[in-house]
C-alpha positions as CSV (number, residue, x, y, z in Angstrom):
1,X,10.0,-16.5,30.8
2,X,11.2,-12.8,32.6
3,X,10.9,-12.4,35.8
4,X,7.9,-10.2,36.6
5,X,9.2,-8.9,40.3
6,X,10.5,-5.0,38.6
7,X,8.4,-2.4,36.8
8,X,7.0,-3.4,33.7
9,X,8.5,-2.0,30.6
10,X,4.7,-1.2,29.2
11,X,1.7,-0.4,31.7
12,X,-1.4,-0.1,29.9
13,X,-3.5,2.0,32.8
14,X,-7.6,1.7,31.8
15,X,-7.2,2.3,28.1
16,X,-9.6,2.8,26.1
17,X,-10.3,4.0,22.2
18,X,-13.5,4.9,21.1
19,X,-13.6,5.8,17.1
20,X,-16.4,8.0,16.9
21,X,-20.0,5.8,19.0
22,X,-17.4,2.5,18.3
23,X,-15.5,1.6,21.3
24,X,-12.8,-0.6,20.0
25,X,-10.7,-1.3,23.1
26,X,-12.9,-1.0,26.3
27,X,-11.0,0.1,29.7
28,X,-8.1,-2.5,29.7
29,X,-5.4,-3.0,32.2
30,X,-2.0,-4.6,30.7
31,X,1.6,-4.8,31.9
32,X,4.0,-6.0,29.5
33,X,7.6,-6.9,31.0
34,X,11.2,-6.4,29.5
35,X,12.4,-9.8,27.4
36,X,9.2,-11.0,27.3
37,X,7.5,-12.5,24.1
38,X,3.7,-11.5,24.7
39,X,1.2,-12.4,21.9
40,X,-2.6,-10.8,21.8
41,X,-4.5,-12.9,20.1
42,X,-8.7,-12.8,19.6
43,X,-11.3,-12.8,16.8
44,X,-11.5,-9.8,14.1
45,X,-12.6,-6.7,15.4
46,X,-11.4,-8.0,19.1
47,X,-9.1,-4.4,19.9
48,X,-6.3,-6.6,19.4
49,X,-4.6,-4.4,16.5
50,X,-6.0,-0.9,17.6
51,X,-3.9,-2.3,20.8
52,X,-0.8,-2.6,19.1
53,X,-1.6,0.6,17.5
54,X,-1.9,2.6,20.5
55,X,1.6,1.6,21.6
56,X,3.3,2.2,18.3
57,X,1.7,5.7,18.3
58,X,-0.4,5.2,15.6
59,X,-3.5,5.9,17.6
60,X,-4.3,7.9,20.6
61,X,-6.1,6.6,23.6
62,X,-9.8,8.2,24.0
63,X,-9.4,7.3,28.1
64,X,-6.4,5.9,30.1
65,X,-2.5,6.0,30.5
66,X,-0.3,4.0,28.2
67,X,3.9,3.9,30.0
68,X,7.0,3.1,27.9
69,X,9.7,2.6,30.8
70,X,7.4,4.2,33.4
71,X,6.7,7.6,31.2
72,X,3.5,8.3,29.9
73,X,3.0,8.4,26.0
74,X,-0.1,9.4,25.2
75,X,0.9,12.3,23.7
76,X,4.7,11.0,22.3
77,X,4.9,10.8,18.3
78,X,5.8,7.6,16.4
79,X,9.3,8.4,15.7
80,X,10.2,9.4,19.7
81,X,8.5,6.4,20.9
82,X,11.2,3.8,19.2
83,X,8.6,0.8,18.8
84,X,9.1,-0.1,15.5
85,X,6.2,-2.2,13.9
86,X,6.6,-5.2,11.4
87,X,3.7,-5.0,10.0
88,X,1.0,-7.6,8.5
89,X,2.0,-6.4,4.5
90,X,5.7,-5.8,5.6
91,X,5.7,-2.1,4.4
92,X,8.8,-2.8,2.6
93,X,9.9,0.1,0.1
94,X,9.8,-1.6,-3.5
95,X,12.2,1.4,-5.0
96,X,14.7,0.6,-2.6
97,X,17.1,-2.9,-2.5
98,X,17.4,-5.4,0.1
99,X,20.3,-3.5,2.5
100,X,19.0,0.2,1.6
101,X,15.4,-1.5,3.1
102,X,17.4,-2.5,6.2
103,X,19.2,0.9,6.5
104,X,16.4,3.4,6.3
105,X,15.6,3.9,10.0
106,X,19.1,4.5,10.5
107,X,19.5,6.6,7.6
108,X,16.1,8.8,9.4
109,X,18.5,9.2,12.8
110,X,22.0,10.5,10.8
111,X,23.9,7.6,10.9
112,X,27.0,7.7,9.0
113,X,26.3,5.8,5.7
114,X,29.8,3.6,6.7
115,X,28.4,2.4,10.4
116,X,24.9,1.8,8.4
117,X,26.0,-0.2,6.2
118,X,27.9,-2.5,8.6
119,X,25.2,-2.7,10.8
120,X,22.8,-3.5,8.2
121,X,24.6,-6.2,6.7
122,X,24.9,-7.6,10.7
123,X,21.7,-8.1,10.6
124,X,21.3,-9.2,7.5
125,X,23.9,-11.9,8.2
126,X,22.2,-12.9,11.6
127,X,19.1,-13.2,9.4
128,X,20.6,-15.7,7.0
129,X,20.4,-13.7,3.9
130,X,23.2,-11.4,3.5
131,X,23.7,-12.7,-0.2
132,X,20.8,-10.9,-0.9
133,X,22.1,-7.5,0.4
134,X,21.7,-6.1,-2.9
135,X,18.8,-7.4,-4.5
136,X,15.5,-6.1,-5.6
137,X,12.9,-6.5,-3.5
138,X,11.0,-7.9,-5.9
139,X,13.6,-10.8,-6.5
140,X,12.5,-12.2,-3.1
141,X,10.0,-14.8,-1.5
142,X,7.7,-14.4,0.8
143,X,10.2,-15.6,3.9
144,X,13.0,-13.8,2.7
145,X,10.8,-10.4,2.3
146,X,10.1,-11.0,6.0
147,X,13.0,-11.2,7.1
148,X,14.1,-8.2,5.3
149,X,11.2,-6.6,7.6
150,X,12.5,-7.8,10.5
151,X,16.0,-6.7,10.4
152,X,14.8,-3.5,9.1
153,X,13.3,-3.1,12.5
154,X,15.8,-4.3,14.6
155,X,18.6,-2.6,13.0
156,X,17.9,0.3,15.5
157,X,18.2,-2.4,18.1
158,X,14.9,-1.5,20.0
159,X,13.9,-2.4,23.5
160,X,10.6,-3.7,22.0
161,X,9.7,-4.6,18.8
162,X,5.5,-4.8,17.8
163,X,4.5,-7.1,15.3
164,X,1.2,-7.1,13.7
165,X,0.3,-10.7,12.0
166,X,3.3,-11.1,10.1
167,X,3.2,-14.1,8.9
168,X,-0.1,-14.6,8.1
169,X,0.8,-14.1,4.1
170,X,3.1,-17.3,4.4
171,X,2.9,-20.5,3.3
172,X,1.9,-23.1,6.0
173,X,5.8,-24.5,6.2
174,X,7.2,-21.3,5.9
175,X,5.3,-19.9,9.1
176,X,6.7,-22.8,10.7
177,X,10.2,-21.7,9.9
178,X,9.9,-18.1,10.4
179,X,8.4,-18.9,14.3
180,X,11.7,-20.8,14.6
181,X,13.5,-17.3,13.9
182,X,11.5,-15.2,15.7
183,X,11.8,-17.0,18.8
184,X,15.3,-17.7,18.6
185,X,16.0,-14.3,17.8
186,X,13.5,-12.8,20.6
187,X,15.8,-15.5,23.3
188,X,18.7,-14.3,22.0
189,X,18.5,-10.5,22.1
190,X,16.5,-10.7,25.4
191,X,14.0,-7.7,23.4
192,X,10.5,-7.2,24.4
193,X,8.0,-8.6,21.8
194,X,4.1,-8.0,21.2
195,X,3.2,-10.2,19.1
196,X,-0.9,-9.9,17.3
197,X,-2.0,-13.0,15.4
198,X,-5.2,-14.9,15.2
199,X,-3.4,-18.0,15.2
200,X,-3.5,-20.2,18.1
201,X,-0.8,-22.2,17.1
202,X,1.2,-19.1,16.6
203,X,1.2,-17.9,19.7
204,X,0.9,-20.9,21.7
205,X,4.7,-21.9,19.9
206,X,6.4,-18.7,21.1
207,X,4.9,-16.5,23.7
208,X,5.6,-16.5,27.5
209,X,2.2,-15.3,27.7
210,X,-1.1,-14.9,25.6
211,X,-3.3,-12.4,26.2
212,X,-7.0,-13.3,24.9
213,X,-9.3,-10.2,23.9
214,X,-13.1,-10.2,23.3
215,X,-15.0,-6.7,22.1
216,X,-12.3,-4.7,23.2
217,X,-11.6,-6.1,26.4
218,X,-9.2,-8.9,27.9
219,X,-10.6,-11.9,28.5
220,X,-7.7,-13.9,29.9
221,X,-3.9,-13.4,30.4
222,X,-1.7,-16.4,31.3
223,X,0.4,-19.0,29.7
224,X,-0.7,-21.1,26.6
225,X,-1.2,-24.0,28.8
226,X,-2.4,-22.3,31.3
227,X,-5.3,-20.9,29.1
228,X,-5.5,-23.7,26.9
229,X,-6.2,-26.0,30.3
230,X,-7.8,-23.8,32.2
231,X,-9.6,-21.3,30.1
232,X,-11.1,-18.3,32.6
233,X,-14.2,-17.4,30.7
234,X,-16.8,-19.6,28.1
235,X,-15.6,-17.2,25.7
236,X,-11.9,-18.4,26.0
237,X,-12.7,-21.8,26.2
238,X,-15.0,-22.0,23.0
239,X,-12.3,-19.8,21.2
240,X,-9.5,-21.8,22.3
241,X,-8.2,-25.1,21.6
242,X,-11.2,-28.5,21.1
243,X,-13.1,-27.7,24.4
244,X,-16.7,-29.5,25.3
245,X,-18.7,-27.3,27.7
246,X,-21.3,-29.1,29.7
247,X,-23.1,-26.7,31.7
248,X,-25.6,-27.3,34.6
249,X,-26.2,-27.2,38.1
250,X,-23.9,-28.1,41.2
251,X,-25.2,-30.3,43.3
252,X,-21.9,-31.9,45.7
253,X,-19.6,-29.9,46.9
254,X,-17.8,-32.2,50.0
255,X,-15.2,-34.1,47.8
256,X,-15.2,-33.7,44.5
257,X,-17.5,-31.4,43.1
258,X,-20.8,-32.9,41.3
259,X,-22.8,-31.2,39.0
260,X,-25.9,-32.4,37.2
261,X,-26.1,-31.0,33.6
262,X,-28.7,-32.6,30.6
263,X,-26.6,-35.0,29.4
264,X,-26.0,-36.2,33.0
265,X,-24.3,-35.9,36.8
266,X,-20.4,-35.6,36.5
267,X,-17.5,-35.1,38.8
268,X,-14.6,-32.9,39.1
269,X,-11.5,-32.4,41.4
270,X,-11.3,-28.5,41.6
271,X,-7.7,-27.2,41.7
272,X,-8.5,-23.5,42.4
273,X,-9.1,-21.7,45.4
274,X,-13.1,-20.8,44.4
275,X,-15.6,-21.6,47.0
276,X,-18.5,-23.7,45.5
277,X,-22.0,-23.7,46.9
278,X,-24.9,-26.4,46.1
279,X,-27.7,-24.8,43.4
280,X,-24.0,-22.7,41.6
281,X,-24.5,-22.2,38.1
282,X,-21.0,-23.3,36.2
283,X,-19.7,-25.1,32.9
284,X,-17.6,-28.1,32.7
285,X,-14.4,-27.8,30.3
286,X,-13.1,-31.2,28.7
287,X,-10.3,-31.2,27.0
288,X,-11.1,-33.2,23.5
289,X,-7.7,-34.7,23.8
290,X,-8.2,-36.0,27.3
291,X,-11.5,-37.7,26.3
292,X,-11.0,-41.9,26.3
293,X,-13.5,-43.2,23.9
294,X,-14.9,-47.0,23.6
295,X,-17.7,-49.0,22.3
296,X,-19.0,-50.4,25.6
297,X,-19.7,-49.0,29.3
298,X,-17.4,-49.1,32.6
299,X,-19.6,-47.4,35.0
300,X,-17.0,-44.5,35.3
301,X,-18.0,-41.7,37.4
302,X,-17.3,-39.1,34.6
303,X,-18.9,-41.8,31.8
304,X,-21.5,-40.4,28.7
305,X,-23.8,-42.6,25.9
306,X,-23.0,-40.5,23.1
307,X,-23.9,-41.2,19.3
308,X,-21.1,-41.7,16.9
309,X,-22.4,-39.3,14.0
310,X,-18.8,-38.6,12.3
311,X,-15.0,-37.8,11.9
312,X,-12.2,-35.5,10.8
313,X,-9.0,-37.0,9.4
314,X,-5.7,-34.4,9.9
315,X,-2.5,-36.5,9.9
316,X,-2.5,-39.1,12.5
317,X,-4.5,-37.3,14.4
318,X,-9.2,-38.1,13.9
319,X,-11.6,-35.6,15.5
320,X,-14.9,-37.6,16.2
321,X,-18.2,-35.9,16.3
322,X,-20.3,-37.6,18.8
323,X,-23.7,-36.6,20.0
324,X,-24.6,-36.2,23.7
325,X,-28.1,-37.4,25.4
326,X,-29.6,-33.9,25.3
327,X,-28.4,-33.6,21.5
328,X,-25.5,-31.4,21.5
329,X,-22.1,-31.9,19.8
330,X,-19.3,-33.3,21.5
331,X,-15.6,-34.0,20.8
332,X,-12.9,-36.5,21.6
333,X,-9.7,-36.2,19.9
334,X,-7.6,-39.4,19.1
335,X,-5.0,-41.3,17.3
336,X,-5.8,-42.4,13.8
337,X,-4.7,-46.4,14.6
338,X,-6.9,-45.9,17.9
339,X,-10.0,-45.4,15.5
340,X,-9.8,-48.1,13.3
341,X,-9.5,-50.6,16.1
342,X,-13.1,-49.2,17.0
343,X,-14.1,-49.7,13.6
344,X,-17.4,-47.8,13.9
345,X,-20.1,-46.7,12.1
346,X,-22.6,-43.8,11.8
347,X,-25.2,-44.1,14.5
348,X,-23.4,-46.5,16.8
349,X,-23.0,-46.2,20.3
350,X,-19.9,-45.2,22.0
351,X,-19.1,-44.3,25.5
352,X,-16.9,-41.5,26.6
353,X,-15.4,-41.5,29.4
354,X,-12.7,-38.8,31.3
355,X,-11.0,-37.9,34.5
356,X,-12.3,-36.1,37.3
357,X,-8.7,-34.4,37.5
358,X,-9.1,-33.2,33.8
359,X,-12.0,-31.3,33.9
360,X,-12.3,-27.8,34.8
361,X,-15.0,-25.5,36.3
362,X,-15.8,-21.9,34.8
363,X,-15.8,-19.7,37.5
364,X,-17.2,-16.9,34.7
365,X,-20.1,-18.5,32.5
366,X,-21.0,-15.2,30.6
């Protein structure tokens, strides 16, 4: 990941957008550094887009500062801005072929039609589809058409290159492949990316950091495994990843922290600096991969009684349902082979068990 010790290449100073009595990005504070891969991810109607919008130029903040290299761009049009956009339909022009696609921008900023062909075919020849230079592009797939996009954008070799869910028209193995390229490329050419997806997987494969948003503001900004371990808010930790929440009441706080919720008293080794006090209100966060399951008790310190109620086959990988003491859902992740040893049924009784290291404490329960 960059180094974050110079000015960031985009400072988002308070923004905010209000269309009309709708505030759609709320106040938010953002610095986005040069060479980093940055995704902003959160449910529909998050800000997340109107974000990315906002930097492109396509929309004009209601309240705040938005900087491109430390000057303010409120004000600056799309075309003076240089942040081209791949966006979530590609926007590719169906009257023109594969390298006049890829030329255009250039085309726009009087480049010779000589150097604009070269450099377009560059690109398409980084891009692995130069043999399609002159094709319709209608001829294409879906991954090819993308990366037609993409080298359309980059042709003008930006310092930052936005990308609004682009590949969330592909195929399931395609997506994979097209993350491949975009984060080798992004290494390569050291530019800045923003990345928008609703995809976790997405953006946990290829960002440096993830920023989460929630009715128009941020949430959470670290990296994947730093939000998917230690989520900041409920919000994040409900939204991200196979989290169980236990919520209750501390009641230790020499040693490991104790708290007593309604499905029982648990323990946990607190890694941040947040001062605890006996009679806090706070949420416990386990991992469902870090959840050991069996069918009788050890007398663990972090040990539940849970109802096995059922499971959800993906590859090798089972997600069992299983049903607290006070009634609510919990989850435990394991290997396929690991379940069938267990050979349960519905309604039997399983014990779950986890480490005191492995749990974390909300600090925000809102």
């Amino acid at each position: 990941m960059p180094t974050n010790t110079a000015q960031p290449l985009v400072l988002f100073d308070h923004v905010t957008k209000r269309f009309g009595l709708t505030t759609a990005v709320d106040s938010i504070s953002l610095e986005i550094f040069e060479g980093e891969f940055l995704s902003i991810m959160g449910p529909s109607g998050c800000g997340k887009t109107t974000t990315l919008r906002m930097l492109a130029g396509l929309e004009e903040p209601s309240e705040g500062d938005i900087q491109l290299a430390g000057e303010r761009i409120n004000n600056v049009t799309v075309s003076e801005r240089d942040t081209p956009m791949v966006w979530q339909s590609l926007a590719l022009f169906p009257f023109l072929n594969v390298i006049k696609n890829v030329e255009f921008g250039l085309k726009m900023r009087g480049v010779s039609a000589t150097e604009r062909r070269q450099r377009a075919l560059d690109w398409l020849e980084r891009l692995e589809i130069a043999d399609f230079a002159d094709r319709e592009i209608s001829q294409l797939s879906g991954g090819q058409q993308q990366r037609v996009a993409l080298a359309r954008s980059l042709v003008t070799e930006p310092r930052i290159l936005l990308l609004d869910e682009p590949l969330s028209a592909l195929d399931a193995n395609l997506v994979v492949r097209m993350q491949g390229v975009l984060t080798k490329l992004q290494k390569e050419l050291g530019i800045t990316f923003v990345y928008v997806t609703h995809r976790q997987s997405e953006a946990f494969a290829m960002s440096d950091r993830v920023v989460i948003m929630n009715q128009g503001r941020i949430e959470q900004i670290d990296s994947a495994k730093g939000i998917y371990r230690n989520p900041a808010t409920r919000f994040v930790a409900e939204f991200v990843g196979a989290n169980n929440i236990l919520t209750g009441t501390v009641t230790a706080v020499d040693g490991p922290i104790e708290i007593e919720t309604p499905a029982g008293r648990f323990k946990c080794v607190e890694s941040s600096d947040h001062i605890w006090s006996i009679g806090d209100t706070t949420s416990l966060v386990i991992s469902a991969d870090l959840i050991r399951l069996s069918t009788s008790a050890v007398n663990d310190s972090n040990e539940m009684e849970c109802r096995f109620i059922s499971e959800e086959f993906v590859g090798s990988i089972v997600t069992v349902l299983a049903e607290t003491p006070d009634g609510e859902d919990f989850r435990i992740q394991l290997q396929q082979r690991e379940l069938s040893e267990l050979d349960l049924n519905v309604g039997a009784t399983i014990y779950v068990r986890w480490d005191s290291h492995d749990a974390h404490l909300l600090h925000d329960t809102s």
